[in-house]
C-alpha positions as CSV (number, residue, x, y, z in Angstrom):
1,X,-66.6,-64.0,53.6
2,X,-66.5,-60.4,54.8
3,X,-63.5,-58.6,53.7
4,X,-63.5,-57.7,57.7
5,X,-62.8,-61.1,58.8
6,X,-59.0,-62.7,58.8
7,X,-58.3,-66.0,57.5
8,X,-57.2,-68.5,59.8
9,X,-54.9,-71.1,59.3
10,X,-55.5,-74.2,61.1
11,X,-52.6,-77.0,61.3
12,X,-52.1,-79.7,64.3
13,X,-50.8,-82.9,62.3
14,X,-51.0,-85.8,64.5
15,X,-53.1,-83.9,67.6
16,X,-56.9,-84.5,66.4
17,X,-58.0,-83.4,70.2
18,X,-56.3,-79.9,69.9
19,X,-57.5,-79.6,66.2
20,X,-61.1,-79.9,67.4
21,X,-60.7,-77.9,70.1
22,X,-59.1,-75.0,67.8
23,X,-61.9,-75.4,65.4
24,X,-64.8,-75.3,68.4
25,X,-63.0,-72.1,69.5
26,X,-63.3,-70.3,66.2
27,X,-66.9,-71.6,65.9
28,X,-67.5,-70.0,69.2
29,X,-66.1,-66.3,67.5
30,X,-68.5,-67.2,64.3
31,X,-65.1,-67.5,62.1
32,X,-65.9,-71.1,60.7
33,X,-66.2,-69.6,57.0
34,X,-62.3,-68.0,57.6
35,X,-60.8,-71.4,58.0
36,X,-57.9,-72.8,55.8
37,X,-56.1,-75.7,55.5
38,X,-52.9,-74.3,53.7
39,X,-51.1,-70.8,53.9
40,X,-51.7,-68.5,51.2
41,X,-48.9,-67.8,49.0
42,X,-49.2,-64.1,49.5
43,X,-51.7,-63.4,52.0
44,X,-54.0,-60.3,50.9
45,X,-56.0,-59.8,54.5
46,X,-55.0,-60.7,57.9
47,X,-54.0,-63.7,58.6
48,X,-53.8,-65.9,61.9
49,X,-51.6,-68.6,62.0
50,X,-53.0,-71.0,65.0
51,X,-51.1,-74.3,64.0
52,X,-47.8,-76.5,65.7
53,X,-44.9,-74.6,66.0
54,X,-43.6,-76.3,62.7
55,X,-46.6,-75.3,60.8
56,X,-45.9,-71.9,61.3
57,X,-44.5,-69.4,59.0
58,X,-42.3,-68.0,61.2
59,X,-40.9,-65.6,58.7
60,X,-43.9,-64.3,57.5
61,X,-44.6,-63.5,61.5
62,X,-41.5,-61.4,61.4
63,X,-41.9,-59.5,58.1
64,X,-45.4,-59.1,58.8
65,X,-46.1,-57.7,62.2
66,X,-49.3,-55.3,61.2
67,X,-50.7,-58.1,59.3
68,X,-49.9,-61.6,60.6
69,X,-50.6,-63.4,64.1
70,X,-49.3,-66.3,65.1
71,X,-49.6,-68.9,68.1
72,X,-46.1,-69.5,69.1
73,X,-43.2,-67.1,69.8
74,X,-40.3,-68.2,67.0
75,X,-37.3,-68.0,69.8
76,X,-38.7,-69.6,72.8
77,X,-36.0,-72.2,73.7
78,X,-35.1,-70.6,77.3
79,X,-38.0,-71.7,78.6
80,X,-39.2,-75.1,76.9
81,X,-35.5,-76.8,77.2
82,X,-34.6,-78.0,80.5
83,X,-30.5,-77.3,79.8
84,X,-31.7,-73.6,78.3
85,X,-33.6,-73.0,81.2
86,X,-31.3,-74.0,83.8
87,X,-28.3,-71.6,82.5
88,X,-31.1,-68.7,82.0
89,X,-32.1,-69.1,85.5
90,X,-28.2,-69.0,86.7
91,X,-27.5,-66.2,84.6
92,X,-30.5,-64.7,85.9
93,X,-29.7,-65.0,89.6
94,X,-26.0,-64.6,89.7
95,X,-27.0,-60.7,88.7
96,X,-30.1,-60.9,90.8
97,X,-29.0,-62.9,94.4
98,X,-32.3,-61.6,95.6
99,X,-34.5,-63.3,93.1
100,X,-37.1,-66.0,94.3
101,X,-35.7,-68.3,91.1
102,X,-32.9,-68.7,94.0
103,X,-35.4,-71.0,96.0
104,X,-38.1,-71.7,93.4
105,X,-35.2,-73.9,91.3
106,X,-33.3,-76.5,93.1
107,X,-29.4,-76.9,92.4
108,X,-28.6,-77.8,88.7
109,X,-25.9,-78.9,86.6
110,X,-26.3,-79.0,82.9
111,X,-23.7,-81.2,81.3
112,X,-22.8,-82.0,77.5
113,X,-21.8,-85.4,76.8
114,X,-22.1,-88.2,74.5
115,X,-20.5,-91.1,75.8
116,X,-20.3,-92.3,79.7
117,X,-16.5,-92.4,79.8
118,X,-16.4,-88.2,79.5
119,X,-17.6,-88.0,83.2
120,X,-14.3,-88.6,84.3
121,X,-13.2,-85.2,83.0
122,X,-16.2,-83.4,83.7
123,X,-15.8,-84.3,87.6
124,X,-12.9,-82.6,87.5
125,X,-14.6,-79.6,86.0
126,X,-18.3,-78.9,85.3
127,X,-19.0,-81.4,87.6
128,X,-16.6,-80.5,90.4
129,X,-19.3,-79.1,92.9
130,X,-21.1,-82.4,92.4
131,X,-18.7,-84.4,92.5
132,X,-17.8,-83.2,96.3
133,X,-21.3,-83.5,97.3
134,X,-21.6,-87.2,96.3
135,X,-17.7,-87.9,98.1
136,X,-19.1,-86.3,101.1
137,X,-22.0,-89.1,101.8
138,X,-24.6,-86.3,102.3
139,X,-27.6,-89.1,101.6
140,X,-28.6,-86.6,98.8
141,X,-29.8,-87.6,95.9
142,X,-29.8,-86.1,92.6
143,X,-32.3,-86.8,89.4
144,X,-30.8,-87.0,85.6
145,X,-33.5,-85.7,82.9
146,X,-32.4,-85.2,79.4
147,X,-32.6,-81.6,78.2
148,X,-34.6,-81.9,75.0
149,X,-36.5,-85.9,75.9
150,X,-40.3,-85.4,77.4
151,X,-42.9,-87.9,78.7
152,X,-40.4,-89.0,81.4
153,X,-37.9,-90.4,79.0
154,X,-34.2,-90.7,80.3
155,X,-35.1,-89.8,83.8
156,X,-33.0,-91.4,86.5
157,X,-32.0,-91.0,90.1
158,X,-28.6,-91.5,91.5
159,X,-26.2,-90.8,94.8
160,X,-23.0,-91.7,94.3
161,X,-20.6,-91.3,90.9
162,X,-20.6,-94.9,90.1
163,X,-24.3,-94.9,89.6
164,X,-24.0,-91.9,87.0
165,X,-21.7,-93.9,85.2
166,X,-23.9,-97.1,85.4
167,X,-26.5,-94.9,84.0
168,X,-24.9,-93.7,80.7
169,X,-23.4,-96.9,80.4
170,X,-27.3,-98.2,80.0
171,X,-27.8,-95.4,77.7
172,X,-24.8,-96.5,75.7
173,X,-26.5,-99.3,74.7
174,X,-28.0,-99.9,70.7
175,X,-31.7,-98.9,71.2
176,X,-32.4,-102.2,69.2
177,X,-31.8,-104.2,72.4
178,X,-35.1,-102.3,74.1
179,X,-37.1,-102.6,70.9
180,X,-38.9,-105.7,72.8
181,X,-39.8,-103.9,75.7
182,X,-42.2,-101.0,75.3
183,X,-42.5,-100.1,78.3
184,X,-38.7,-98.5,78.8
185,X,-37.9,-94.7,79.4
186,X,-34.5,-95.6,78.3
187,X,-32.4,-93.1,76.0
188,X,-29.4,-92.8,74.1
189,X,-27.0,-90.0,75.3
190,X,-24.9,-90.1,71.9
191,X,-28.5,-88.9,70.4
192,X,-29.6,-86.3,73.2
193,X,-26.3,-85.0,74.4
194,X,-27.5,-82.3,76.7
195,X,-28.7,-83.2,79.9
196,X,-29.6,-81.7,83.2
197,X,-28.8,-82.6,87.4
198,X,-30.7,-81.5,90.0
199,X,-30.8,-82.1,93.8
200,X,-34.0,-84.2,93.8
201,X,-36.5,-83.1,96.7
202,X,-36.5,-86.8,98.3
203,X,-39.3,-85.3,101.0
204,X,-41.6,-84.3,98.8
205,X,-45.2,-83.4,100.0
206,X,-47.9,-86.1,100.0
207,X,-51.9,-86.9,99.3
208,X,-53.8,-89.9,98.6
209,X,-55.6,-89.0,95.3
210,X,-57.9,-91.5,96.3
211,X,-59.1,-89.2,98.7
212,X,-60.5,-87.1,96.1
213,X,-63.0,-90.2,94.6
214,X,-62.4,-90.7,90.6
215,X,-64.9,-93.6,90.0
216,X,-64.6,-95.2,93.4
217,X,-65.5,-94.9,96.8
218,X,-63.4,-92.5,99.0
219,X,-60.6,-94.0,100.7
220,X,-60.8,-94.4,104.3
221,X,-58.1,-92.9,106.8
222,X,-56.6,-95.8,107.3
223,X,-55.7,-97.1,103.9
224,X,-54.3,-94.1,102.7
225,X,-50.5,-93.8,101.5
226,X,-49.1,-90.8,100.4
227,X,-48.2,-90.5,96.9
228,X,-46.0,-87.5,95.2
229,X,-47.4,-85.6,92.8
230,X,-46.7,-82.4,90.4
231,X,-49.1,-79.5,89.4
232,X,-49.5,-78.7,86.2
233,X,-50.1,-75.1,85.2
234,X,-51.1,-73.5,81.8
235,X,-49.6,-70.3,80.8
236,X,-50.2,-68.1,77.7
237,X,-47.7,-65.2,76.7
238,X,-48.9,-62.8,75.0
239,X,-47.5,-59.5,73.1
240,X,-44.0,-58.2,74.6
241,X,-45.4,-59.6,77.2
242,X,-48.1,-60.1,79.3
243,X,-48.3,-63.8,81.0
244,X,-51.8,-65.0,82.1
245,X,-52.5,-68.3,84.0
246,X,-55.3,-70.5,83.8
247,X,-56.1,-70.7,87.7
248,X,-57.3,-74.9,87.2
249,X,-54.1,-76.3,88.0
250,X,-53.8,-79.8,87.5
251,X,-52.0,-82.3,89.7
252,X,-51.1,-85.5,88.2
253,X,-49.9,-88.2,91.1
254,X,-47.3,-91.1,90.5
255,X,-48.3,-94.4,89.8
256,X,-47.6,-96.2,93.3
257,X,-47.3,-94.7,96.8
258,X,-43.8,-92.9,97.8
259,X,-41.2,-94.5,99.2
260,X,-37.5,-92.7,99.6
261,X,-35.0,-93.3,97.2
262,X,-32.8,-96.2,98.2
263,X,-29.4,-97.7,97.6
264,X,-30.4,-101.4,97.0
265,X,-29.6,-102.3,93.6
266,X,-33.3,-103.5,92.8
267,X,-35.0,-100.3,93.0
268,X,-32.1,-97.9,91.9
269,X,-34.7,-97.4,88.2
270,X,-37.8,-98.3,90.2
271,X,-39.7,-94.6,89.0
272,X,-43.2,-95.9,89.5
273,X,-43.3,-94.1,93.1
274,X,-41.4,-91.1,91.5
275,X,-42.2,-90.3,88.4
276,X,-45.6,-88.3,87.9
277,X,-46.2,-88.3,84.1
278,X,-48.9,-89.0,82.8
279,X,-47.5,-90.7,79.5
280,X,-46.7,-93.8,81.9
281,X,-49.7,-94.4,83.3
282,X,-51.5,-93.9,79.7
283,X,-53.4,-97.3,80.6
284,X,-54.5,-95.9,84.0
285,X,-56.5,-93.1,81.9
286,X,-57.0,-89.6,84.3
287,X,-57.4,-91.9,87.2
288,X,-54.1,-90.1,89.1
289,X,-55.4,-86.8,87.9
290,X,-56.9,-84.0,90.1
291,X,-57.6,-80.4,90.3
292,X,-55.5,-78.9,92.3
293,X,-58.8,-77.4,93.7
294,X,-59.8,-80.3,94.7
295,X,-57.6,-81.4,97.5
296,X,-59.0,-78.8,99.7
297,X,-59.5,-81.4,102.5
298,X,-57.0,-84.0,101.9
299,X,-54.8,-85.1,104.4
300,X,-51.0,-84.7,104.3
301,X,-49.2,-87.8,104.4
302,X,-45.4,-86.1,104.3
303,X,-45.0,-86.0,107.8
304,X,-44.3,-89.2,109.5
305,X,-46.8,-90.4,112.2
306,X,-49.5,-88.0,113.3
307,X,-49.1,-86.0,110.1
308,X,-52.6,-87.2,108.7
309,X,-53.9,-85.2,111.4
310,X,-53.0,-82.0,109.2
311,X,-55.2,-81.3,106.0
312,X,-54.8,-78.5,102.9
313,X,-57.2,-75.9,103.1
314,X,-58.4,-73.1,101.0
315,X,-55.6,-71.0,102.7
316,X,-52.9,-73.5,101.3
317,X,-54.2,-73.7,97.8
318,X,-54.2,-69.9,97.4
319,X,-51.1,-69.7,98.5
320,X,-49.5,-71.9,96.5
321,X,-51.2,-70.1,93.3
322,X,-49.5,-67.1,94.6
323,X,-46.4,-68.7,94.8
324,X,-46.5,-70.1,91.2
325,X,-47.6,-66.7,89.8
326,X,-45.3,-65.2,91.0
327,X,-42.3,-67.7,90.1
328,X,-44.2,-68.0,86.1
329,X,-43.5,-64.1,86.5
330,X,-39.9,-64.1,87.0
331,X,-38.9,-66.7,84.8
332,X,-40.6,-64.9,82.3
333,X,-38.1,-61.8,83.4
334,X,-35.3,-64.2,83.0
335,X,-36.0,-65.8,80.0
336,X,-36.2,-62.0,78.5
337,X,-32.8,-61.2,79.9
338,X,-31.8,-64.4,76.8
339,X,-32.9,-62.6,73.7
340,X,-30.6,-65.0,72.2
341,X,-32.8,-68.0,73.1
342,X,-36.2,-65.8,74.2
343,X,-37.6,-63.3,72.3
344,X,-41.1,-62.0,72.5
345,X,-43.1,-60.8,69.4
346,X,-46.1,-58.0,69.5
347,X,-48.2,-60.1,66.9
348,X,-47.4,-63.7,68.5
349,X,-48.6,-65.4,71.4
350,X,-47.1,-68.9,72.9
351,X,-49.0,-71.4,75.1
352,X,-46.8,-73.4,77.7
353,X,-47.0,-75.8,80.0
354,X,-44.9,-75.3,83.8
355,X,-44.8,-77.7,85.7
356,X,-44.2,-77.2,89.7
């Protein structure tokens, strides 16, 4: 091996697509020959630490900055918990009323709490602007997701207090009473503690993915129901910092056509129609997943009668590139306002995924 070439550690236990795509990458830069399996004890050349977070030595990143690159930033949490993020963004626009995160991030509370029966203190305090909201019978609703769960675990919607409560309550529950069922998105709060609110969008925009054919025929105008959707953006941080984002935006659709939010008991915890990971539809395969790209075309269902009559164009799409760009950008500023809990590195890089 050239004396020229750096060795490169390559760890991703328990992710055998990403290992094969990091080792077709280095293929592609002729490094095969530089691959290793384990870190040195004392590293003599440069050394490039692409691996899971927990694979990297992330004091060796630190004491080695001329010497040593890695693929994750070591203080990051400002921008990959939800409860982090929310009080950066706060902190961030209480100095800066002016700033888009104002508009881009809906209202949020972030709450601490371990059993259901230390709501009725918060409502008098953390949760007192809530609180009012849900007293005035506003027909809001508001979405619980766990600060630190992923793959649509703990999510629940809600519009009055008692529902809250019903919901920790559930999450009170020995985990052993769920094992039967693995289908459940259940939690336990005493485990997860910090969780976030937010004023849940319950007009979201809406496509028919079937419009955009994955396997089957194209669906005709007049079967089409709107589903919601989210677009998935990749982002890689590089240095102290420069952001770049990978322009193919996914958008991953929920399960079953939308239907508001409603107060009947039976589908308080019906998600299907909400919820747009892909982790629960893993039997449905990429069949609810598009480009973004590719709903140039499609019809928006959003509207109410007559709204089919209005479609995205090319326009649209760019736009709402711009508009992510631009919010990826200033979350970025935010996050660096947190060096406590964000803290870029000139020898590290971090790959993210945002979700809008």
């Amino acid at each position: 091996m050239s004396s020229t070439q750096p060795l490169i550690f390559v760890a991703w236990p328990n992710a055998p697509l990403t290992t094969s795509l990091v080792h077709t990458a280095i293929a592609h830069l002729g490094l095969t020959a530089s691959i290793v399996s384990a870190l040195p004890l004392q590293p003599q050349s440069t050394l490039v630490q692409w691996a899971s977070y927990d694979c990297i030595d992330h004091v060796l990143t630190a004491s080695e900055p001329n010497r040593v690159l890695s693929s994750s930033y070591t203080i990051r949490k400002a921008l990959i918990r939800k409860h982090f993020l929310a009080r950066c963004i706060q902190s961030y626009i209480v100095k800066r009323p002016e700033s888009l995160l104002t508009k881009a991030a809906p209202p949020t509370w972030d709450l601490d709490i371990t059993y259901a029966d230390e709501l009725d203190e918060m409502w008098s305090d953390e949760l007192w602007t809530l609180g009012t909201i849900l007293d005035s019978n506003t027909n809001k609703w508001f979405i619980l997701k766990p600060g630190m769960a992923d793959r649509g675990m703990g999510i629940r919607l809600f519009n009055t207090r008692d529902n809250l409560y019903s919901i920790f309550q559930e999450f009170d529950r020995d985990p052993e009473e769920d094992e039967a069922d693995e289908t459940t998105t259940s939690v336990m709060t005493s485990q997860l503690r910090h969780f976030v609110i937010q004023e849940y969008i319950s007009t979201p925009l809406l496509i028919d993915p079937n419009e955009v054919p994955f396997q089957t025929k194209p669906q005709s105008p007049s079967d089409m129901r709107g589903r919601k959707f989210h677009l998935r953006t990749y982002v890689v941080a590089s240095g102290a910092l420069t952001v770049f984002m990978y322009e193919r935006i996914l958008a991953l659709f929920s399960a079953e056509p939308y239907r508001a939010p409603s107060s009947d008991l039976e589908h308080i915890f019906s998600l299907a129609p909400h919820l747009t990971n892909t982790s629960l539809q893993t039997h449905r395969g990429e069949e609810n997943v598009r480009l973004l790209d590719e709903l140039i075309g499609c019809r928006i269902l959003s509207g109410g009668e007559g709204s089919s009559n209005h479609v995205l164009n090319a326009a649209d799409i760019a736009v709402i590139k711009h508009q992510i760009a631009n919010t990826l950008a200033e979350a970025f500023r935010a996050a660096l306002n947190q060096p406590i809990h964000f803290q870029s590195l000139l020898n590290a890089l971090s790959s993210m995924v945002s979700t809008f």
